[in-house]
C-alpha positions as CSV (number, residue, x, y, z in Angstrom):
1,X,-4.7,-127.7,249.3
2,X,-2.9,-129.3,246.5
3,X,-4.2,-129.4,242.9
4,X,-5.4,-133.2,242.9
5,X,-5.5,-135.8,239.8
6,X,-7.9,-138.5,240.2
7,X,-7.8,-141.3,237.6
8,X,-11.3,-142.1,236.2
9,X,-11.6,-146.0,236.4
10,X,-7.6,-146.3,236.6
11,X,-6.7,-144.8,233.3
12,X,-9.8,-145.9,230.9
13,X,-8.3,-144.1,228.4
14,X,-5.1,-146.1,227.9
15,X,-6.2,-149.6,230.0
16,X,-8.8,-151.8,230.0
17,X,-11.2,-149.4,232.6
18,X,-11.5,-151.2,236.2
19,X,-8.7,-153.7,236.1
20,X,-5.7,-154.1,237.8
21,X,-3.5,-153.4,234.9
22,X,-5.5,-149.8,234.8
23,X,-4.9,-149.5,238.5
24,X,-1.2,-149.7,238.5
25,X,-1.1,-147.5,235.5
26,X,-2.5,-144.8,236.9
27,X,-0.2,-145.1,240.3
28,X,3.0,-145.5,237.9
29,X,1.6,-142.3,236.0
30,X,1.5,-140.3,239.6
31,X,-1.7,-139.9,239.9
32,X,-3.1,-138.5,242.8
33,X,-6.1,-140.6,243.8
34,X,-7.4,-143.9,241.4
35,X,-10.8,-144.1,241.3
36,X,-12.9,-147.0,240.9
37,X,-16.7,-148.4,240.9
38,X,-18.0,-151.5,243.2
39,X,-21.0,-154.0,242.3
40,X,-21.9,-156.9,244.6
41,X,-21.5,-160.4,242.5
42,X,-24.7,-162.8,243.6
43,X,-22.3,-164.4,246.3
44,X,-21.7,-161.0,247.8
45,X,-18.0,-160.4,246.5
46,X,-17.2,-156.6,246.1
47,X,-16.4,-156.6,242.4
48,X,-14.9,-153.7,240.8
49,X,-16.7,-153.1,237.6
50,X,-18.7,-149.5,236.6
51,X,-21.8,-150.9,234.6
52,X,-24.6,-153.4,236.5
53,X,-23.8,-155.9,233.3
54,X,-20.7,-157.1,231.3
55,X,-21.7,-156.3,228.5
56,X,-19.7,-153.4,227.4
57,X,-16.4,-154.3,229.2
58,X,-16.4,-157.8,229.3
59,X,-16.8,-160.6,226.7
60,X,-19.5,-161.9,228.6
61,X,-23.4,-160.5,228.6
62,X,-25.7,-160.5,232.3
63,X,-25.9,-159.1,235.1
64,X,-23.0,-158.6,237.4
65,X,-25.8,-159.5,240.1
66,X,-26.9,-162.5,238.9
67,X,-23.2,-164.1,238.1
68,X,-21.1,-165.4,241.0
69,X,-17.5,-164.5,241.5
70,X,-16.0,-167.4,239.9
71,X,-18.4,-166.9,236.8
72,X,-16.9,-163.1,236.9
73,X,-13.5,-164.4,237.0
74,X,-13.9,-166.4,234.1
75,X,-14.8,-163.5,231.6
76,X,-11.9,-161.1,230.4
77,X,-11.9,-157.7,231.0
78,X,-9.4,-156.9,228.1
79,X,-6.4,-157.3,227.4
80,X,-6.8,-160.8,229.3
81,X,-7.6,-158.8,232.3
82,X,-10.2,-160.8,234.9
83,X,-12.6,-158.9,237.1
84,X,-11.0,-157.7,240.3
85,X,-12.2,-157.7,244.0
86,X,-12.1,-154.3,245.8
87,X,-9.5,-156.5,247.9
88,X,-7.4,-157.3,245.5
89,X,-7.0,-153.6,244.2
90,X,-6.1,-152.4,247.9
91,X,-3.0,-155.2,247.7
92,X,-2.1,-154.4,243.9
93,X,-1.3,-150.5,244.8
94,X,-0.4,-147.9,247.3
95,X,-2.2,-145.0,245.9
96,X,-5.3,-143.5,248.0
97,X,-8.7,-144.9,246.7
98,X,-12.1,-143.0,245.9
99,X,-14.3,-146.4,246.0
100,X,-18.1,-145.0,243.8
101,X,-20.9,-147.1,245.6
102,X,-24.2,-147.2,243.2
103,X,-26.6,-148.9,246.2
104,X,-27.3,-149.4,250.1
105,X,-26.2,-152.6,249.6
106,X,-22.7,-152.0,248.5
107,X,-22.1,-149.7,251.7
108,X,-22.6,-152.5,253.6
109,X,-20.4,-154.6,251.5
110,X,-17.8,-152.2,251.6
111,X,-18.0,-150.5,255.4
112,X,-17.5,-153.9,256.1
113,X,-14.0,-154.3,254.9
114,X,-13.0,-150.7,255.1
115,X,-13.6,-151.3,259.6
116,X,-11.8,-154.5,259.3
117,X,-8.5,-152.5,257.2
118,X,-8.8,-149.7,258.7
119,X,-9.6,-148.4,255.3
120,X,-11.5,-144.6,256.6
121,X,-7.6,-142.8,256.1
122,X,-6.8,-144.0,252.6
123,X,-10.4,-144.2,251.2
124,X,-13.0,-142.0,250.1
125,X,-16.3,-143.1,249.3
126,X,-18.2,-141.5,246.7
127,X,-22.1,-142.1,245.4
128,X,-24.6,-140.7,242.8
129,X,-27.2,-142.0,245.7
130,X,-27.8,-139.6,248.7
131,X,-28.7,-143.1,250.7
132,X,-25.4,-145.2,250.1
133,X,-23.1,-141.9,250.9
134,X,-25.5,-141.3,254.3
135,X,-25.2,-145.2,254.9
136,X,-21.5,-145.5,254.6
137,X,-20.9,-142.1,256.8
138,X,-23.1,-144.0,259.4
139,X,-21.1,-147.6,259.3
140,X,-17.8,-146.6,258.6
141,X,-16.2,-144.1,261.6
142,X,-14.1,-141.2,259.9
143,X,-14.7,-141.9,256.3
144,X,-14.6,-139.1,254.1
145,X,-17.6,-139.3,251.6
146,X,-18.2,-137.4,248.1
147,X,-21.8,-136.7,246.3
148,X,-21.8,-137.4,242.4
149,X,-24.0,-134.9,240.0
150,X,-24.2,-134.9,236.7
151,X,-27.0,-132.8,235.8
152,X,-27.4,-130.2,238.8
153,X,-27.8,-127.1,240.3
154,X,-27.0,-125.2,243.7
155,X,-29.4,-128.1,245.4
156,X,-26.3,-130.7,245.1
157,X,-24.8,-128.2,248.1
158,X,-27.4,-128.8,250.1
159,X,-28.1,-132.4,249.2
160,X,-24.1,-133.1,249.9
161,X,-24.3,-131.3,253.1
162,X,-27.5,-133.1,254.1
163,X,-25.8,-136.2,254.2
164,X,-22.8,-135.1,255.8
165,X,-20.6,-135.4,252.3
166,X,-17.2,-133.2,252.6
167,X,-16.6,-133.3,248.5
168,X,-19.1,-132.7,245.3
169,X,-18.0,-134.6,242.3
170,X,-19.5,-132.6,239.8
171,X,-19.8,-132.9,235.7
172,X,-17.5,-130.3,234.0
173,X,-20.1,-129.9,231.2
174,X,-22.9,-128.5,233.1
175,X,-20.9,-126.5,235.9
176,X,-21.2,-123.0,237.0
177,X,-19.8,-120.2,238.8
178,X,-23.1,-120.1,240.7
179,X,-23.0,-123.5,241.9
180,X,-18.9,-123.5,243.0
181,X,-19.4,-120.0,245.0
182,X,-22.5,-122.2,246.7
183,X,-20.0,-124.8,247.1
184,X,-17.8,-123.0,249.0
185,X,-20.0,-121.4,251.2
186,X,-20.5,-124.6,252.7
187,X,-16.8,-125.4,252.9
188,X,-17.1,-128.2,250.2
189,X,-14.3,-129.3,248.4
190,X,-15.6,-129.5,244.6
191,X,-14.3,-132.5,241.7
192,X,-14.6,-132.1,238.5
193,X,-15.4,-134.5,236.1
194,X,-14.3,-136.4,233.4
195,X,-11.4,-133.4,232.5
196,X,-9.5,-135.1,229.2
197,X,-8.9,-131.6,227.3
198,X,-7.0,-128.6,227.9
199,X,-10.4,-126.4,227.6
200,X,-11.9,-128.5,230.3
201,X,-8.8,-128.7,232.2
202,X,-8.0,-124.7,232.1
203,X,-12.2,-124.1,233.1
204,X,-11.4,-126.5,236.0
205,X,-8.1,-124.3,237.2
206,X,-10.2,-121.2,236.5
207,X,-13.0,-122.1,238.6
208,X,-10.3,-122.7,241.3
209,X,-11.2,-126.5,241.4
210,X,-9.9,-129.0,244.2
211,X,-9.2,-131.5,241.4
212,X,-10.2,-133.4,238.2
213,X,-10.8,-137.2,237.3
214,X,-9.4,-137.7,234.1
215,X,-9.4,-140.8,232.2
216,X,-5.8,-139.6,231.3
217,X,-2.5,-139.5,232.5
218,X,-0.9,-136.8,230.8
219,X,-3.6,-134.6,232.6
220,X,-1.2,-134.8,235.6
221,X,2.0,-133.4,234.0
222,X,-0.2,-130.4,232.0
223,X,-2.2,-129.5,235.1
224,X,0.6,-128.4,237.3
225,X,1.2,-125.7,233.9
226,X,-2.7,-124.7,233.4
227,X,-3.8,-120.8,234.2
């Protein structure tokens, strides 16, 4: 299996994180996979934004839950970015999608447009929350589904496995030979994350990764080179 680049949020670290203009950056920069993070706005919309406020990426303040879509739409995002739609994202590039999912509530949300685009071949799902990845793999026929860990140990193999999840995505500061060789016992392909320096990036080719999310592009061109 090819080496794959995912790009963290589009490419946070050059782009307004989770915005169109992020989005195409990344597929421009030949990324592999853009990944993204879905909240449901109070009118049900599928809004692509990582934090449950504005706060820190908006200049707004609230909840994404208790503003509608149109009250979304009116904030900027940077760079006079607006908020996106998981719709709009799937029309603005071509590039395979890994779609995070932070409740129950966004898997339904979201299984129900992936069914009605026939979305299982071009996007992963992934989820910090063993629920929403085992509730997505039950609505959505064929999708391929990724746990998240952070802070972890040999039980995220069992966890992933538990609920059917073909990929860990898995902190590059906390990771371990132990847990990849548990990993691969059970046939799981294994993320790293967020990889933005060469140290991280040559641990992740050591350890024989599948990939890294990066919240840089240059990451693509130097990975090909890394030992």
């Amino acid at each position: 299996m090819n080496f794959l680049t995912i790009g963290h949020r589009g490419v946070m670290g050059v782009e307004p994180e989770n915005t169109l203009r992020s989005f195409v950056a990344a597929q421009q920069a030949g990324l592999d996979v853009i990944e993204l993070d879905l909240h449901l706005s109070k009118d049900g919309a599928l809004v692509v934004m990582h934090d449950t406020d504005v706060d820190r990426t908006t200049d707004g303040t609230g909840a994404i839950a208790d503003k509608t879509l149109a009250e979304l739409r009116a904030l900027d995002a940077g760079r006079g970015e607006r908020v996106p739609v998981f719709e709009e994202v799937l029309d603005a590039v071509r590039s395979p999608l890994q779609a995070e999912i932070k409740d129950v509530a966004a898997a339904r949300a979201l299984a129900g447009v992936m069914n009605a685009r026939d979305l299982a071949p071009r996007v992963e799902v992934s989820s910090f929350h063993d629920d929403a990845v085992a509730e997505i793999a039950r609505l959505v026929p064929g999708v391929r589904t990724a746990l998240i860990a952070s802070r972890y140990g040999t039980d995220i193999v069992d966890r992933a496995v538990a609920v059917g999840a073909a990929t860990v995505c898995l902190n590059i500061r906390r990771i371990t030979l132990e847990v990849v060789e548990h990993a691969r016992k059970a046939d799981l392909r294994i993320i790293g994350w967020v990889v933005n320096t060469q140290d991280h990036l040559r641990l992740v080719r050591a350890l024989e990764l599948d990939g890294a999310t990066t919240d840089y592009p240059e990451i693509k061109r130097t990975g090909r080179f890394t030992a």
